[in-house]
Structures are given as structure tokens and as C-alpha cells.
PyMOL commands that place a pseudoatom at each C-alpha (Angstrom):
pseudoatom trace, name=CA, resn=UNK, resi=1, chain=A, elem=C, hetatm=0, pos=[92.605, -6.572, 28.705]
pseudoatom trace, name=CA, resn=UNK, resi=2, chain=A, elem=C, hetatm=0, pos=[92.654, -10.406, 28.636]
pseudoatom trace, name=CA, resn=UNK, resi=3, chain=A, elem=C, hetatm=0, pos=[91.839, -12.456, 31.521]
pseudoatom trace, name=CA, resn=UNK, resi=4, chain=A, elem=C, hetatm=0, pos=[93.278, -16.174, 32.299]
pseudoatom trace, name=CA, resn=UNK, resi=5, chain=A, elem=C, hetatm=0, pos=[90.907, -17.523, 34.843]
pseudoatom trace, name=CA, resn=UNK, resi=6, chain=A, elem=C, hetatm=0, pos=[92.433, -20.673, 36.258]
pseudoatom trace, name=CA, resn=UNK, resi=7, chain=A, elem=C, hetatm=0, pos=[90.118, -21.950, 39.229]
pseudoatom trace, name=CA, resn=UNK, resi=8, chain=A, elem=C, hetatm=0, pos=[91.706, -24.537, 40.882]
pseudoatom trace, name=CA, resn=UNK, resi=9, chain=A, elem=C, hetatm=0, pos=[89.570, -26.744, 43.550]
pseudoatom trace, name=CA, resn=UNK, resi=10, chain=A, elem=C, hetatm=0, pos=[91.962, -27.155, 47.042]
pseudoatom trace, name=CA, resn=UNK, resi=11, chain=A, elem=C, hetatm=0, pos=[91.436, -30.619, 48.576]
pseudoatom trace, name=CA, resn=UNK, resi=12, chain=A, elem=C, hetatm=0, pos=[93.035, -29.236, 51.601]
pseudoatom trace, name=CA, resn=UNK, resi=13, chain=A, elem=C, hetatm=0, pos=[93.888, -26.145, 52.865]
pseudoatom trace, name=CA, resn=UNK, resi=14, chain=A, elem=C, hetatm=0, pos=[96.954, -24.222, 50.471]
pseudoatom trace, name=CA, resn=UNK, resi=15, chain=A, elem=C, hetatm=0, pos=[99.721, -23.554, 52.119]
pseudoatom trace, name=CA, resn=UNK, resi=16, chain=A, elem=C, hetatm=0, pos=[102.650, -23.561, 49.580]
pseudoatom trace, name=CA, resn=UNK, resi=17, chain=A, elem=C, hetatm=0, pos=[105.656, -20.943, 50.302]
pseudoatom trace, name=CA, resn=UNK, resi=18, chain=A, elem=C, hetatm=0, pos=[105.627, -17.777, 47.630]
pseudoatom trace, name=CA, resn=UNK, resi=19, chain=A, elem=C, hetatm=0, pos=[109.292, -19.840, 46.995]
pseudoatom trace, name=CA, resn=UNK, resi=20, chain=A, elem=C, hetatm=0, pos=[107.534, -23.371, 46.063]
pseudoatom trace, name=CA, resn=UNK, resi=21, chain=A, elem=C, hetatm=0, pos=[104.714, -21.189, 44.137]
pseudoatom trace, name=CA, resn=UNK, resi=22, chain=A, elem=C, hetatm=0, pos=[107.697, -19.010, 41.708]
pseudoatom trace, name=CA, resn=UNK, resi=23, chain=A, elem=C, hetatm=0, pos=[109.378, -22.226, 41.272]
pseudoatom trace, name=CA, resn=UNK, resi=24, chain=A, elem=C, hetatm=0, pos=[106.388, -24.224, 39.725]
pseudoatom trace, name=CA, resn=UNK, resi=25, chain=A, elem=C, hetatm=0, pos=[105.449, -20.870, 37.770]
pseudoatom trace, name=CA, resn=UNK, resi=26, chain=A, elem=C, hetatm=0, pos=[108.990, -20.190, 36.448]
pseudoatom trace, name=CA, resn=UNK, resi=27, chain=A, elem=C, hetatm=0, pos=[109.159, -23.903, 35.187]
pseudoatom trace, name=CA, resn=UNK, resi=28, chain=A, elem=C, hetatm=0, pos=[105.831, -23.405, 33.281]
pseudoatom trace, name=CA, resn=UNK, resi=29, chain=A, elem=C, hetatm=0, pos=[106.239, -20.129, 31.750]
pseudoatom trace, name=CA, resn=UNK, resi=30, chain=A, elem=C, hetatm=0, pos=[109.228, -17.781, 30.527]
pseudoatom trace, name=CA, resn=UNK, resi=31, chain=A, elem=C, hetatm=0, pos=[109.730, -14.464, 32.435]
pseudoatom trace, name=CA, resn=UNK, resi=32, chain=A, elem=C, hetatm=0, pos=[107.174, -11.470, 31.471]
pseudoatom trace, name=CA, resn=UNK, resi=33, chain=A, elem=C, hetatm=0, pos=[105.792, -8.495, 33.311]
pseudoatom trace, name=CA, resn=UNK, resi=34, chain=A, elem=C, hetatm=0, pos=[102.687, -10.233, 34.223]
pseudoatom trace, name=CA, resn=UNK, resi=35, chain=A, elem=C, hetatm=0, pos=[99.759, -8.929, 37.318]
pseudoatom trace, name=CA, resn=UNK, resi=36, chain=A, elem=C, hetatm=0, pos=[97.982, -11.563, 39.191]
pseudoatom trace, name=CA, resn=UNK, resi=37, chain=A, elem=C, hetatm=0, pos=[95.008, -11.565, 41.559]
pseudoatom trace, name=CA, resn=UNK, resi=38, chain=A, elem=C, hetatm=0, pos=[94.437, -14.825, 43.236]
pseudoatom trace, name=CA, resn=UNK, resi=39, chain=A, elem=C, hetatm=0, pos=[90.527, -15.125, 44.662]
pseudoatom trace, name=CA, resn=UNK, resi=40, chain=A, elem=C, hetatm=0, pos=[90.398, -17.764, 47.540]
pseudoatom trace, name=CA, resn=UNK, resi=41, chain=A, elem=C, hetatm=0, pos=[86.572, -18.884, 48.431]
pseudoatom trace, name=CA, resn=UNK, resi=42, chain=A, elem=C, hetatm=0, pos=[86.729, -20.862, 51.303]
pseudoatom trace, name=CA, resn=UNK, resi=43, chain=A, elem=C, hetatm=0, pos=[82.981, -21.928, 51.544]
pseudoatom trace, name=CA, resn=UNK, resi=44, chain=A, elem=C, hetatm=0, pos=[83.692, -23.359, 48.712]
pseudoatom trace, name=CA, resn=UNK, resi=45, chain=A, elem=C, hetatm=0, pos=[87.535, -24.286, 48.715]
pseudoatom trace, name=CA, resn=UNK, resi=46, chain=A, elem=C, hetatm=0, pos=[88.244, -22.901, 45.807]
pseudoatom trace, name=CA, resn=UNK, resi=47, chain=A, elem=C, hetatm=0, pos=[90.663, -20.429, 44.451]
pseudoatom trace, name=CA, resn=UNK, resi=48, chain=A, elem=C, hetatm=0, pos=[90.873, -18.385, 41.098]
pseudoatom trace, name=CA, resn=UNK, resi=49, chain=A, elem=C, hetatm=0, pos=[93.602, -16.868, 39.817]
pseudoatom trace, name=CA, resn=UNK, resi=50, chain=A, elem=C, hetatm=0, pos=[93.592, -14.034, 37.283]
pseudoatom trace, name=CA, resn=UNK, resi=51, chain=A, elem=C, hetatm=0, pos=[96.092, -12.763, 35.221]
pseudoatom trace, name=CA, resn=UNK, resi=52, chain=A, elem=C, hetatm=0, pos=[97.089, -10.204, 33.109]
pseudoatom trace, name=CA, resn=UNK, resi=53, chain=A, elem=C, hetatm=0, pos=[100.490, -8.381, 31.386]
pseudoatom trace, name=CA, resn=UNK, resi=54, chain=A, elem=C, hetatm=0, pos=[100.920, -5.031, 33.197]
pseudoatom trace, name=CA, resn=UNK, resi=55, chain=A, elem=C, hetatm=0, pos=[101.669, -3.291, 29.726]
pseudoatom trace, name=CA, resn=UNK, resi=56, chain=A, elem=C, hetatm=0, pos=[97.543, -4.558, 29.373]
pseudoatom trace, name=CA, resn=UNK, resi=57, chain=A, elem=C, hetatm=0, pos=[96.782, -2.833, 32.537]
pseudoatom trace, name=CA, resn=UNK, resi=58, chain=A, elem=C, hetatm=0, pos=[98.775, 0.570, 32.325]
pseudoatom trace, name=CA, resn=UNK, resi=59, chain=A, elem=C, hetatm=0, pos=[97.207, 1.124, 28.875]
pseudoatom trace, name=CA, resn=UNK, resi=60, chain=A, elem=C, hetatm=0, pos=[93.911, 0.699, 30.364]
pseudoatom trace, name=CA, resn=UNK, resi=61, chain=A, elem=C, hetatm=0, pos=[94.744, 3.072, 33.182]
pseudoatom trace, name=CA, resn=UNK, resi=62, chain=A, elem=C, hetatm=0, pos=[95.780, 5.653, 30.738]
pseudoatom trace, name=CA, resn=UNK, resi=63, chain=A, elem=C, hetatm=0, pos=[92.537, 5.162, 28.369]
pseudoatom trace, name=CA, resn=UNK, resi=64, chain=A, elem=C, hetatm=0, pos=[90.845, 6.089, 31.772]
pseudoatom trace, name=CA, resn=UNK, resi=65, chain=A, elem=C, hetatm=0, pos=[93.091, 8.777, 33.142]
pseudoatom trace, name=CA, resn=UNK, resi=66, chain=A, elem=C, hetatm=0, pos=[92.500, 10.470, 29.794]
pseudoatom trace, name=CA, resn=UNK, resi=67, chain=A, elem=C, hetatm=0, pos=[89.035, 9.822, 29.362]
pseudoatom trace, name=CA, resn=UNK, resi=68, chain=A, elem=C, hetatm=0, pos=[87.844, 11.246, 32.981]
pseudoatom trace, name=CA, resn=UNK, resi=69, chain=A, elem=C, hetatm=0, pos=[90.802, 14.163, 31.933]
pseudoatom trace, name=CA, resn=UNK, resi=70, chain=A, elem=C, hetatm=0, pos=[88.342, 15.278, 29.915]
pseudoatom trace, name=CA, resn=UNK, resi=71, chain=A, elem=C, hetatm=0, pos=[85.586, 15.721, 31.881]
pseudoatom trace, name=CA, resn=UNK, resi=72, chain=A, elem=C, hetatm=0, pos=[87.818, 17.458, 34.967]
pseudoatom trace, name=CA, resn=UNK, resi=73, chain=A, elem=C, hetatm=0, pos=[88.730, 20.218, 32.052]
pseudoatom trace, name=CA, resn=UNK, resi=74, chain=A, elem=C, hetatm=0, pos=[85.277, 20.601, 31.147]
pseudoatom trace, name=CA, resn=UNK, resi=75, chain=A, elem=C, hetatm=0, pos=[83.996, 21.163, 34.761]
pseudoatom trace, name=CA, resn=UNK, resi=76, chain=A, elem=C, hetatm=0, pos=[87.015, 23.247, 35.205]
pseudoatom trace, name=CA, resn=UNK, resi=77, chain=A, elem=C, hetatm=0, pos=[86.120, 25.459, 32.095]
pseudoatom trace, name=CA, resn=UNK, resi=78, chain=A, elem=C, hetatm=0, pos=[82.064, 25.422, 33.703]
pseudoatom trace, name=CA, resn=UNK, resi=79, chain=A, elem=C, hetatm=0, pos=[83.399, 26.614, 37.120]
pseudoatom trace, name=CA, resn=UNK, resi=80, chain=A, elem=C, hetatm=0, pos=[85.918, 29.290, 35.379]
pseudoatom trace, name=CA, resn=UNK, resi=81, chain=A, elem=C, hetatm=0, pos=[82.505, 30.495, 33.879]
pseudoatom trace, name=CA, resn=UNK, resi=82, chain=A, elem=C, hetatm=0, pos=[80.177, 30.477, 36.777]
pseudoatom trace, name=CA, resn=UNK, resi=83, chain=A, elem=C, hetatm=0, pos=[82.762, 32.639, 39.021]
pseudoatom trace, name=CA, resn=UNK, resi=84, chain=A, elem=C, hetatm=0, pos=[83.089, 35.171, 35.832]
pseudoatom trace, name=CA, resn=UNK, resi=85, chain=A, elem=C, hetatm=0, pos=[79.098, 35.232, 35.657]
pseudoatom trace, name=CA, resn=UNK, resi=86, chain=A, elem=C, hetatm=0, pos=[78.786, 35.582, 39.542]
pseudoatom trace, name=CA, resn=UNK, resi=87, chain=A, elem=C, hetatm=0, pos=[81.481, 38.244, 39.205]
pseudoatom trace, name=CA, resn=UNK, resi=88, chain=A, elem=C, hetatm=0, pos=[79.076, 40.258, 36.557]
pseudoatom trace, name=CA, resn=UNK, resi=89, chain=A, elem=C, hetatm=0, pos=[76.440, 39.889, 38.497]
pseudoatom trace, name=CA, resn=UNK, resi=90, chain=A, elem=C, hetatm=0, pos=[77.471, 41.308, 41.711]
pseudoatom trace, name=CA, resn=UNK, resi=91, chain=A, elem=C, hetatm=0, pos=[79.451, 44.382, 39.424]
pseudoatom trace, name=CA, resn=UNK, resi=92, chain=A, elem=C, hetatm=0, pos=[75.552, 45.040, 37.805]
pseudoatom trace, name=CA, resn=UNK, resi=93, chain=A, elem=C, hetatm=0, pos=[73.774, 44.983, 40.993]
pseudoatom trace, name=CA, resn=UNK, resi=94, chain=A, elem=C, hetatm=0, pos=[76.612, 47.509, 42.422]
pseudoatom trace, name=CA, resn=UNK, resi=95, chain=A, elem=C, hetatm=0, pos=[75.685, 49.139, 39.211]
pseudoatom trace, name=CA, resn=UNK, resi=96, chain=A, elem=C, hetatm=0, pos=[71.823, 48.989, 40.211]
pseudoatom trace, name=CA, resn=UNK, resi=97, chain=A, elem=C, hetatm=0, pos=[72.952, 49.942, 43.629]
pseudoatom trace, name=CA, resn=UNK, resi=98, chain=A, elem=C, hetatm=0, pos=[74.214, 53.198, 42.891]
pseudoatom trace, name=CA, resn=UNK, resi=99, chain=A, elem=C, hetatm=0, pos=[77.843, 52.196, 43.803]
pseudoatom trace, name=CA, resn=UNK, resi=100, chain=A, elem=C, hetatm=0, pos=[79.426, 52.601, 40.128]
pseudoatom trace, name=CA, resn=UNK, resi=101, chain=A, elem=C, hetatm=0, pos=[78.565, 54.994, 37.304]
pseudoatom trace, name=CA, resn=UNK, resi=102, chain=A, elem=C, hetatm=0, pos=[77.572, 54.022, 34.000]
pseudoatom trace, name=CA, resn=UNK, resi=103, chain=A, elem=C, hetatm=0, pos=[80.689, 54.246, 32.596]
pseudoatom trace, name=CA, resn=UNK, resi=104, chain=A, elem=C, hetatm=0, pos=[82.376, 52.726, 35.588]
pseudoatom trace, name=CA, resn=UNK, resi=105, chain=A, elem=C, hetatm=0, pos=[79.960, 49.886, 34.725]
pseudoatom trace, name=CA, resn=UNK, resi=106, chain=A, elem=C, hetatm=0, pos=[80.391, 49.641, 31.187]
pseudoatom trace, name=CA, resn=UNK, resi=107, chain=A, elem=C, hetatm=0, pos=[84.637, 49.652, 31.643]
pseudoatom trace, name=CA, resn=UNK, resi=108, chain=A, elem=C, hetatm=0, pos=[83.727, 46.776, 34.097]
pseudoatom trace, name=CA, resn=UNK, resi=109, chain=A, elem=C, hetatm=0, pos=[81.907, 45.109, 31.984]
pseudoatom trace, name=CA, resn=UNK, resi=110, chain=A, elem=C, hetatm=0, pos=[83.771, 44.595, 29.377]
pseudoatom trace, name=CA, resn=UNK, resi=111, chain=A, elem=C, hetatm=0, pos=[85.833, 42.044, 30.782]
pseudoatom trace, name=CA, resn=UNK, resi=112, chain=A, elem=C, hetatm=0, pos=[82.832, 39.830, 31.085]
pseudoatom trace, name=CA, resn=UNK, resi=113, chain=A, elem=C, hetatm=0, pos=[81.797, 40.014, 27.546]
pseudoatom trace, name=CA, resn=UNK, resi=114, chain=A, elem=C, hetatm=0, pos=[81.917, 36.769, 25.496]
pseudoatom trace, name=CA, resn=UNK, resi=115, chain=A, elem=C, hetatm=0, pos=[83.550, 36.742, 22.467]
pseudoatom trace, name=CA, resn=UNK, resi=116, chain=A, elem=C, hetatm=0, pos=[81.001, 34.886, 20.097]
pseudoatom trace, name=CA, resn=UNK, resi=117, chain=A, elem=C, hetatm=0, pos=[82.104, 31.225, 18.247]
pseudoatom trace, name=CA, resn=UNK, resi=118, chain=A, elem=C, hetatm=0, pos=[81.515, 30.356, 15.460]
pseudoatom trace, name=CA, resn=UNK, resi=119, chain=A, elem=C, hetatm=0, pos=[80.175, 26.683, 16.548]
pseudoatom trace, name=CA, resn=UNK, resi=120, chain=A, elem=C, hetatm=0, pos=[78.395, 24.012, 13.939]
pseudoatom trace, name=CA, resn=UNK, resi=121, chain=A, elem=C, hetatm=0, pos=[74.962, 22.716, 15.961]
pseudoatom trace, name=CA, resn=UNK, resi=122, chain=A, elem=C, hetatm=0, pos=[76.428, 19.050, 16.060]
pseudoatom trace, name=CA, resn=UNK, resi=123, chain=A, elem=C, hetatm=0, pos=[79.386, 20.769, 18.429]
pseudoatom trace, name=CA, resn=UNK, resi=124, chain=A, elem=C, hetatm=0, pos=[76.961, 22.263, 20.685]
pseudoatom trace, name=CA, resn=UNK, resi=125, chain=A, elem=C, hetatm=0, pos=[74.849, 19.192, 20.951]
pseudoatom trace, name=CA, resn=UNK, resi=126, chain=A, elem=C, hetatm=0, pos=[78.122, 16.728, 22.076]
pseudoatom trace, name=CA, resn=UNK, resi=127, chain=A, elem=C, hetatm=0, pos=[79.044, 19.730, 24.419]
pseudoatom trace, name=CA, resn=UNK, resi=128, chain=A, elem=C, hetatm=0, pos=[75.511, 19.980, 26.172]
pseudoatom trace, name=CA, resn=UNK, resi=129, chain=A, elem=C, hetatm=0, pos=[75.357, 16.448, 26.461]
pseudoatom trace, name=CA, resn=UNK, resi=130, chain=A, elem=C, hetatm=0, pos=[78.868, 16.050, 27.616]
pseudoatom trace, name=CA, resn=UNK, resi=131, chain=A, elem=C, hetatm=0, pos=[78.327, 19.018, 30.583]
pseudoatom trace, name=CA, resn=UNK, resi=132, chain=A, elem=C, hetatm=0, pos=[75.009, 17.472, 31.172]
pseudoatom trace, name=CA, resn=UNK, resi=133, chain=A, elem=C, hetatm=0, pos=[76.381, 13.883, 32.051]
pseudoatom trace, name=CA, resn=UNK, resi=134, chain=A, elem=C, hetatm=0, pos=[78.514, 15.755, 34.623]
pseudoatom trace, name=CA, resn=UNK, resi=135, chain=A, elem=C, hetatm=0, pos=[76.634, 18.236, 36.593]
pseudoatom trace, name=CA, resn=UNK, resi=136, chain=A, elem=C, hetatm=0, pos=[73.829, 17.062, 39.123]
pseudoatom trace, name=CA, resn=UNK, resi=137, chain=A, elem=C, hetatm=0, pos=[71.584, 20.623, 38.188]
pseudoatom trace, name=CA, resn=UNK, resi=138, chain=A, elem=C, hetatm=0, pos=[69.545, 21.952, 35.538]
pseudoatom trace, name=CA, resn=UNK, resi=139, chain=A, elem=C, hetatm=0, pos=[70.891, 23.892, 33.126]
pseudoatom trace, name=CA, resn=UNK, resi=140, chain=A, elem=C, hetatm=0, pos=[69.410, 27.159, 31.420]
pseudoatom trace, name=CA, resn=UNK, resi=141, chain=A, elem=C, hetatm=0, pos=[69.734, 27.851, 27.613]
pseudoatom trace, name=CA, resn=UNK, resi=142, chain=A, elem=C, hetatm=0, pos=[70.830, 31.311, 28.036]
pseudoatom trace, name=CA, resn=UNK, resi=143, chain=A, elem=C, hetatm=0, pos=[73.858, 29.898, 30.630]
pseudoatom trace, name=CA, resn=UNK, resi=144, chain=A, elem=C, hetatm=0, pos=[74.886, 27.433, 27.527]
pseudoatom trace, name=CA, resn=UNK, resi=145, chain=A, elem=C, hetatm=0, pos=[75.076, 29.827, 25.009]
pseudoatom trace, name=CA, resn=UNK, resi=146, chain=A, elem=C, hetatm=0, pos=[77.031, 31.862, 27.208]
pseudoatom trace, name=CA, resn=UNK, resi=147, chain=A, elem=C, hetatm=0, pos=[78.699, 29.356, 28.709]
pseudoatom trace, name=CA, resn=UNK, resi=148, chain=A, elem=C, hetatm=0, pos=[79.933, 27.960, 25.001]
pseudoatom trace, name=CA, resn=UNK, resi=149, chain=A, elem=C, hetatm=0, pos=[80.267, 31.642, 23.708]
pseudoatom trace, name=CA, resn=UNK, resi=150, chain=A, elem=C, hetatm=0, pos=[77.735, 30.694, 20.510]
pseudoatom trace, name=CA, resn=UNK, resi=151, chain=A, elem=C, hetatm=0, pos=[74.475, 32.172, 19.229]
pseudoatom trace, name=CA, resn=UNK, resi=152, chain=A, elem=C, hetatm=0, pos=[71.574, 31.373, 21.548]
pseudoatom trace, name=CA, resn=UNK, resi=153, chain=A, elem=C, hetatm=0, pos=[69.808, 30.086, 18.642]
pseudoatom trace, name=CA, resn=UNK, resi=154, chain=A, elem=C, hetatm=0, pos=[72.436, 27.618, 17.962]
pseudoatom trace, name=CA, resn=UNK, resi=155, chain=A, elem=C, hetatm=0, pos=[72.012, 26.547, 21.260]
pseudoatom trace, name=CA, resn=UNK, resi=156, chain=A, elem=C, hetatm=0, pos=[68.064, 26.354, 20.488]
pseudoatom trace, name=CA, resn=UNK, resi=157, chain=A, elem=C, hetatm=0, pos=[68.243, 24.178, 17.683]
pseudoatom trace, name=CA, resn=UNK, resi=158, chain=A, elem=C, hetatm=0, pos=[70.959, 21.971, 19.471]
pseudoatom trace, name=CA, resn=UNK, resi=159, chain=A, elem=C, hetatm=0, pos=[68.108, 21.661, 22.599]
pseudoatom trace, name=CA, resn=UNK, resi=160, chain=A, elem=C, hetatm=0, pos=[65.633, 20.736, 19.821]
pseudoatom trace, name=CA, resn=UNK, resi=161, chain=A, elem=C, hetatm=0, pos=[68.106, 18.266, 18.099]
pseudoatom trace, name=CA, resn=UNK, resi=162, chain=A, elem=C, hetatm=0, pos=[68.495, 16.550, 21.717]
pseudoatom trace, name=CA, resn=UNK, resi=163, chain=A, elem=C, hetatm=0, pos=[64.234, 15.945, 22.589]
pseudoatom trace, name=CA, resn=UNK, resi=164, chain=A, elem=C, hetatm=0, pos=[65.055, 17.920, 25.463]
pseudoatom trace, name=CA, resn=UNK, resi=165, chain=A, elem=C, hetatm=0, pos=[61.532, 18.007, 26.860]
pseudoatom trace, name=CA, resn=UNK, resi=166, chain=A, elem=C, hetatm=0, pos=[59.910, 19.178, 30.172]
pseudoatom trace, name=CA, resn=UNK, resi=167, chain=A, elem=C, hetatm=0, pos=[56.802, 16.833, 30.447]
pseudoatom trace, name=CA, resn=UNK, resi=168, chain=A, elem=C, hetatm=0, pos=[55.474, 16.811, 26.611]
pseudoatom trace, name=CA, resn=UNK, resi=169, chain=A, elem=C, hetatm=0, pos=[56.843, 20.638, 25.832]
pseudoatom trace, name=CA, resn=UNK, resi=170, chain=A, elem=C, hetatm=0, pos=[60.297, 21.300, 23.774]
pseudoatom trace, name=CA, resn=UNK, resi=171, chain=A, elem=C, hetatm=0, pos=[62.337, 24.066, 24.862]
pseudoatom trace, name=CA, resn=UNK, resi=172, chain=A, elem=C, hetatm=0, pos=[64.083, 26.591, 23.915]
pseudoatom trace, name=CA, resn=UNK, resi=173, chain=A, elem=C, hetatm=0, pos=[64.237, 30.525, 24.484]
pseudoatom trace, name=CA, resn=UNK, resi=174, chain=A, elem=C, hetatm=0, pos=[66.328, 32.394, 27.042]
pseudoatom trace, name=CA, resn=UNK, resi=175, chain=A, elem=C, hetatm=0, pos=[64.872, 31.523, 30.221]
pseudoatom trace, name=CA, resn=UNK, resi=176, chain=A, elem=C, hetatm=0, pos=[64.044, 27.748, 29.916]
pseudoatom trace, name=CA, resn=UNK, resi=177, chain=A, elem=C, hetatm=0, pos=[65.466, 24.386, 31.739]
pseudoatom trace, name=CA, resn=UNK, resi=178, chain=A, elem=C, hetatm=0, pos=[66.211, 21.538, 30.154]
pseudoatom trace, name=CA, resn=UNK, resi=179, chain=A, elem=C, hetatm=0, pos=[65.840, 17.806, 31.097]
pseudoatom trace, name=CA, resn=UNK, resi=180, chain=A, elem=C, hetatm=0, pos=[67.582, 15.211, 28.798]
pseudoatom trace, name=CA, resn=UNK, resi=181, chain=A, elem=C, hetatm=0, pos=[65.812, 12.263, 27.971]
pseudoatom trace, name=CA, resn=UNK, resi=182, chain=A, elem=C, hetatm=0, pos=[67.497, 9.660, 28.322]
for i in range(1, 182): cmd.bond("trace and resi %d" % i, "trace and resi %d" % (i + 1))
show_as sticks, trace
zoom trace
């Protein structure tokens, strides 16, 4: 987006009509689809006007709309996960409980088994880092590579590939955090 700063220094206060200001502008300039900001600084008595053509702007808007798009699918697809893993969870422990057979269990069950991707190591890396940059929690390497549906020891050698680190110690196994380094 390009920006026409025009500061203009006010020897008294400006009080020109929005009719007296279009009328000067339409005599410099032919008609376009143009935003403005105008920035008045009265300690100083100064004013700055920006500019910029709304297409500009809108394109912009849309690089950002679908940018951040991206990261509302991917917490979307993390939350979709956790309430299937919390839903496991609570149909095992009725399972420990006593409350459903094994086979009741096992039917159950089945619903919340991944089906394994085929992922390359580079994928998984962009895909930790990209969940990572979103969520304010530490993240297991068991919970990625079920999260991701891939081979926990894709996941591993993605976790190496980053540093990831917890004081001087890499991780990787089934039961470890991870901290990026940034």
C-alpha cells in the first residue's frame, strides 16, 4: 500500500468547509476511489494527510482476512481434536470403571481411531510451528502425532529438526513437552 504524506503547517486555525476542501481537490486531481486520513497536531499546528486508493486497501484486507483464515481453521481442526480425545478418554475410564464391556469399548473406540498420514517431516515441522505460534500451552509429542494423524517418529524427527529443547535436553518420545526456541 502506498502512502502520500502531505504535512501541511496551519498558520491559523483550519476551518475550510468539506465544499471549499472537494473543490480545491477536484481541481488538482481527476476522480478515483481514493481513502484519506487527515492527522491534525495541534501542539504543533500541523496536519498530515494520508492517502491511499481503496482497491490498495481492500487487497490488503483480504491478504489479512485470508492469512488469519488460516490460523482460525487450524485452531478449529485442534479443538475438533481435543473434544474427540476428551471424548476417548472419558469412554476408557467408563471402560476402567466397569460401566462398558470390552467389546462395548472396543465398538466405541473405533470411532476415535486415527487414520495414519502419510506426512513428509518438512510438513510436520511447518504444522508444529504453525499450531505452536497459536496456542498459549505446551504441547506433548504424542498429542501431535495424534493430533496430525502421522507416525510418532515423524513427529520425533520433526521436534529434533526444530531445536526444540527443554533447558540443554532435545526431546522426543511419547510423553515429552516441547518449548520452541525462538
Amino acid at each position: 500500500m502506498n502512502l502520500i504524506t502531505a504535512p501541511l503547517m496551519l498558520e491559523k486555525p483550519f476551518t475550510a468547509t468539506d465544499q471549499q476542501v472537494a473543490t480545491k481537490l477536484s481541481s488538482w486531481v481527476s476522480p478515483v476511489d481514493m481513502l484519506h486520513r487527515t492527522v491534525v497536531d495541534n501542539s504543533t499546528r500541523s496536519m498530515s494527510i494520508y492517502s491511499c486508493h481503496t482497491s490498495d486497501f481492500k487487497e490488503q484486507m483480504d491478504w489479512q482476512f485470508a492469512w488469519h483464515q488460516r490460523d482460525v481453521e487450524k485452531l478449529k481442526k485442534y479443538a475438533t481434536w481435543q473434544r474427540k480425545y476428551i471424548d476417548f478418554q472419558a469412554t476408557y475410564a467408563a471402560f476402567l470403571l466397569g460401566a462398558l464391556s470390552e467389546e462395548e469399548f472396543e465398538k466405541d473406540s473405533e470411532e476415535y481411531a486415527p487414520n495414519i498420514r502419510d506426512m513428509s517431516v518438512d510438513e510436520v515441522v511447518y504444522e508444529i510451528e504453525h499450531l505452536s505460534n497459536l496456542v498459549d500451552f505446551d504441547l506433548r509429542s504424542v498429542e501431535l502425532a495424534e493430533f496430525l494423524e502421522t507416525d510418532q517418529s515423524i513427529v520425533d524427527e520433526a521436534l529434533e529438526r526444530l531445536h526444540v529443547t527443554d533447558g540443554e535436553k532435545i526431546l522426543s518420545g511419547s510423553e515429552t513437552t516441547f518449548h520452541i526456541e525462538e
